[in-house]
Phi, psi and omega in degrees: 000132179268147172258038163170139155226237178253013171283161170304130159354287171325286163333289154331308164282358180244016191253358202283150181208105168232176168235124163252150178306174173330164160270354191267015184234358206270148178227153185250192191287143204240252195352097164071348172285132186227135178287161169255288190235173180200136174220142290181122153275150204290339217206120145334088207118335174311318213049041146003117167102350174315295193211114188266154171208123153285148192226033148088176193268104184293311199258012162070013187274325180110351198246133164323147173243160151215188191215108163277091154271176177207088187270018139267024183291123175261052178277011193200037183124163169292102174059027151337276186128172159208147182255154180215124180251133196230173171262140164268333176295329210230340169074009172277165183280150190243315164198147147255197183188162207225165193269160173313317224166173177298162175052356175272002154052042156334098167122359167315339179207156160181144171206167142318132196236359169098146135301134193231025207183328169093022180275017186059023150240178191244147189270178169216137161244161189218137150258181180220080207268004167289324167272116183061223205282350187110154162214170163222137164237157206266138181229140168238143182236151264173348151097022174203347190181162205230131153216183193255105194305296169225152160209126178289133169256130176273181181271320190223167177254178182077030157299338218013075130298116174091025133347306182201123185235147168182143183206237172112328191257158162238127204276339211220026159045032171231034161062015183227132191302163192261242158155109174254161155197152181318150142181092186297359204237332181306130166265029210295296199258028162148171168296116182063035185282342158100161205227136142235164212217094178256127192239145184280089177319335175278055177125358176066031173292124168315103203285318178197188142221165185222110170282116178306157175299340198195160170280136176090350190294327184068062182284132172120350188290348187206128166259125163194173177242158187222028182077179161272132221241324181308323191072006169277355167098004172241158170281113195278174192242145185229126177220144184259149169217084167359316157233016162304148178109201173271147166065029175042039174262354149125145163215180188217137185261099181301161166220166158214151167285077224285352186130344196213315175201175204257165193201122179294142180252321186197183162233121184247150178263130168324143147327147144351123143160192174320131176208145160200119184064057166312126182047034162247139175070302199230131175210103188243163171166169209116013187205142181263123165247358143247020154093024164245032170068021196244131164279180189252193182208171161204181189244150194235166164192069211287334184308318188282317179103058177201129175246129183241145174241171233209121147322103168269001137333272351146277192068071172254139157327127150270298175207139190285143151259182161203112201267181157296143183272147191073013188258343172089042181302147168126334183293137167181230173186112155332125200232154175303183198287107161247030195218010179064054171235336179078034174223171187270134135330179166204151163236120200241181200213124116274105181300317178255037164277181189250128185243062221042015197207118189278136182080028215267302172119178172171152189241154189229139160280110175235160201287171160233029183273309209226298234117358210265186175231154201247358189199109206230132187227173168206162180251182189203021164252126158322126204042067184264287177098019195284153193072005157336293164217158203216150197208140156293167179195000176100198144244127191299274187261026160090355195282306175107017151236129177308142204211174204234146179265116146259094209258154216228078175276334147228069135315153196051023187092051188068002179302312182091154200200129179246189190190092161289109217273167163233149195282158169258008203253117197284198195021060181276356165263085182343162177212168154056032166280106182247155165292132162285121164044155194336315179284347173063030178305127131001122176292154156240189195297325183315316190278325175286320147323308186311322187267032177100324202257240204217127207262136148223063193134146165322089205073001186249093190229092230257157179056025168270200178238122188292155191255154187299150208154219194234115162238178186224162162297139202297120157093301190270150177233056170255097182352078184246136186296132212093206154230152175202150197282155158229205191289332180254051194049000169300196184218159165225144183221131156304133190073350190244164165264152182298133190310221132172022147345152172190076213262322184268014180066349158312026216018006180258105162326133211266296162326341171273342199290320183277333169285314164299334174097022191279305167230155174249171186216098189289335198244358158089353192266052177025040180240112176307167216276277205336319166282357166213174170292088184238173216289134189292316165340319186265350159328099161125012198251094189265341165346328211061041164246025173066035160183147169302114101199201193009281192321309184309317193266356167299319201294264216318300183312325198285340185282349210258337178296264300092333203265113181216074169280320176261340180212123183297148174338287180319325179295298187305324194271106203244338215206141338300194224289144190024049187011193212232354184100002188198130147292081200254226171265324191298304173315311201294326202281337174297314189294313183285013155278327191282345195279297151348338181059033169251142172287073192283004181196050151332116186256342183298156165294000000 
């Protein structure tokens, strides 16, 4: 089964049929792979797992979240569709959502969309490109239940608008993320020459469109944003077409934003050789895989069994991937640095290779330093189909190794099956990327000798001794106030070398533990309370401002509304003693006992 050529949708999804052994025969995935979590479609034919995303920390827990659909899932009609948003920590569900009606396929695309609404979670979107003209809907979550923040309409009908959605980034230098989509099917600049559609995460205005090249490129089949590539602070846009070019074998299109209008910056082509359906579906990027501090990108071209990545300077070839043949190689996703090298990665998928099991599938980690690959994982049930689709996902379950989303959709007779699988690989996080002194100058090779470590970029010097100054975040070279976490749980402090305090032993450094919200620090001397005595008179003060009163308890009414403009989840859920996950009548009664000077949560021994 392909997954699109110029057939209708409707067709495509009803053409995929496999037959699997027993379940008493059934084995899950095997060399070295261990789930973390597995979740399972509802129905025969759902394909559960057609398309996966982390879509960033919904519940404020510190950990990725995602979103699995099944847009032929018939909970509202014959192929509605549905999206399912899970926790990567506890892997419970958190909320769905079901398509208008038959046939709109809710869930054909769905990513993370950036906080849009400032409520300091990230939105998420799904497309729905089967009905009428297509639509994507924007979904918000409140950290107890989901609504539908917006929804986008395409223009005519049989556009499939929200083919492909994707979002995170900012395109339009007003800090707040953007959100493009597809519709490969718009006859705007010729019959299917195809549309994506760039939207302002701020009130969701329309920023720009973009128009295929030609009738038939099917502009729109694959959407992302790929960081700045400009050095001007906005993200340029990658959007693919499929029968573009010479021999309609597909090409894919930089745009960047000047303040006023989008402006193609370059085109990138397949190489010489074997090409087909070029820039359909999987496209990544945002991340530096040759060390010049510009991120790159890359293009799947799965027909062929090929992912090619891309200068994002430029859009010069960096390097061909090359999967098993006949395996449909290429689905994935570009991933931050999971090998201690500070350069980006990748989790690429063939969904129908044969592992002794014809169609059993299997996925590869490959460096984005050399090519070679660092990681392998596979199934051995025939027509699983496991790597349908592969994702990063961050660390999951706290190991300091980076681990993975993959998905088998058609499993189980098309039911479908997914797998937040876990990675093997240590030092799996750049560490100790620092700055020279107050200006915060870029280490060069020289300074990064000095300071121990290992030069491999422009600011980028892994294993060193931060030099006293200004450090920084991994990839940035900015002041930053405070402490702040990075991904393999250091801290970096202005002037300071990176910590490494741990006081209650949970493997999270007590500065992340108190910046994530992990632990609180009521009295503010940057030790979570659990490790000392701190004084109860500050029990109910979720403000920080080193007192009980009024303002605390409006912030609690307001957490108990939804609303946590002013005070974090984590501060408001106060009852019982360090709380329960949930903001109620109890929460309200604790701050007014504490206003009150009872001592409702003793924390001193």
């Amino acid at each position: 089964m392909k997954r699109l050529n110029e057939l209708p949708i409707n067709w495509v999804l009803a053409a995929s049929c496999v037959v699997l052994p027993a379940a008493s025969a059934r084995a899950q995935c095997t060399e070295g792979c261990v789930a973390i979590h597995t979740w399972e479609g509802e129905a025969a034919g759902d394909q559960h797992g057609w398309v996966s995303n982390n879509v960033g920390d919904l519940t404020g827990d510190g950990i990725n979240d995602l979103v699995l659909t099944a847009p032929t899932n018939g909970g509202n009609g014959s192929n509605s569709g549905r999206i399912y948003v899970y926790s990567g920590a506890s892997g419970a569900e958190l909320f769905r959502a079901t398509g208008p009606g038959a046939n709109w396929q809710l869930g054909f695309d769905a990513a993370g969309a950036g906080d849009l609404n400032g409520d300091g979670r990230p939105e998420v979107i799904a497309g729905a490109p089967g009905g009428m003209a297509g639509r994507a809907v924007i979904y918000t979550y409140n950290g107890t239940s989901a609504s539908v923040l917006q929804t986008l309409n395409g223009q005519a009908f049989s556009d499939q608008f929200g083919f492909r959605v994707s979002g995170g980034f900012d395109v339009n230098g007003d800090a707040v993320s953007d959100v493009v989509v597809g519709a490969p099917q718009n006859d705007a600049a010729g019959a299917n020459a195809g549309r994506a559609y760039v939207y302002s995460g701020s009130g969701l205005a329309l920023i720009c469109t973009l128009d295929g090249p030609s009738a038939g490129a099917f502009f729109g089949s694959s959407v992302t944003m790929i960081g700045d590539n400009t050095g001007d602070g906005r993200s340029e846009i990658l959007v693919g077409a499929q029968h573009a070019g010479a021999g309609a074998v597909g090409r894919a299109y930089v745009y960047s934003f000047d303040g006023a209008n989008c402006n193609q910056e370059y085109v990138v082509a397949p190489p010489p050789g074997p090409a087909l359906d070029f820039g359909l579906w999987f496209m990544s990027g945002g991340h530096d895989v040759d060390g010049d501090g510009v991120p790159d990108f890359y293009v799947n071209d799965y027909a062929v069994n090929r992912a090619h990545v891309f200068s994002g300077l430029d859009g010069t070839l960096i390097r061909t991937l090359m999967g098993d043949n006949n395996g449909q190689f290429g689905i994935g996703r570009m991933t931050p640095d999971v090998n201690g090298d500070c350069l980006a990665d990748f989790i690429l998928a063939a969904w129908i290779s044969n592992n002794g099991a014809a169609n059993a599938g299997k996925a590869f980690v490959y460096s984005g330093a050399d090519g070679s690959v660092l990681e392998t994982f596979t199934h051995n049930v025939a027509g699983a189909g496991f790597g349908f689709d592969a994702n990063g996902m961050g660390d999951v379950d706290g190991d300091g190794r980076y681990d993975y989303l993959i998905t088998a959709a058609s499993d189980l007779g098309n039911r479908g099956r997914s797998y937040l699988i876990a990675g093997n690989i240590d030092d799996a996080f750049c560490t100790n990327v620092c700055c020279v002194g107050e200006s915060c100058a870029d280490l060069d090779e020289t300074a990064c000798g000095l300071a121990g470590g290992t030069f491999v970029g422009p600011g980028k010097c892994d294993n060193a001794v931060c030099v006293v100054g200004a450090c920084c975040e991994p990839g940035l070279c900015t002041d930053l106030p405070g402490h702040v976490c990075d991904a393999n749980g250091g801290q970096h402090h202005p002037g300071m070398t990176c910590g490494s305090e741990d006081c209650n032993a949970n493997s999270i450094l007590d500065a992340c533990d108190i910046e994530q919200l992990t632990s609180s620090d009521v009295n503010g001397n940057g030790v979570p309370d659990e490790c000392e005595c701190v004084d109860v008179a500050l029990f109910g003060d979720v403000n920080h401002d080193m007192t009980v009163d009024i303002f605390d308890i409006l912030c609690l009414l307001d957490g108990f509304a939804g609303v946590f403009a002013d005070c974090a989840f984590a501060d408001v859920d106060l009852a019982p003693c360090r709380g329960d996950g949930s903001i109620d009548i109890f929460d309200i009664l604790a701050v007014l006992d504490a206003f009150a000077g009872g001592v409702v949560c003793p924390l001193c021994p």
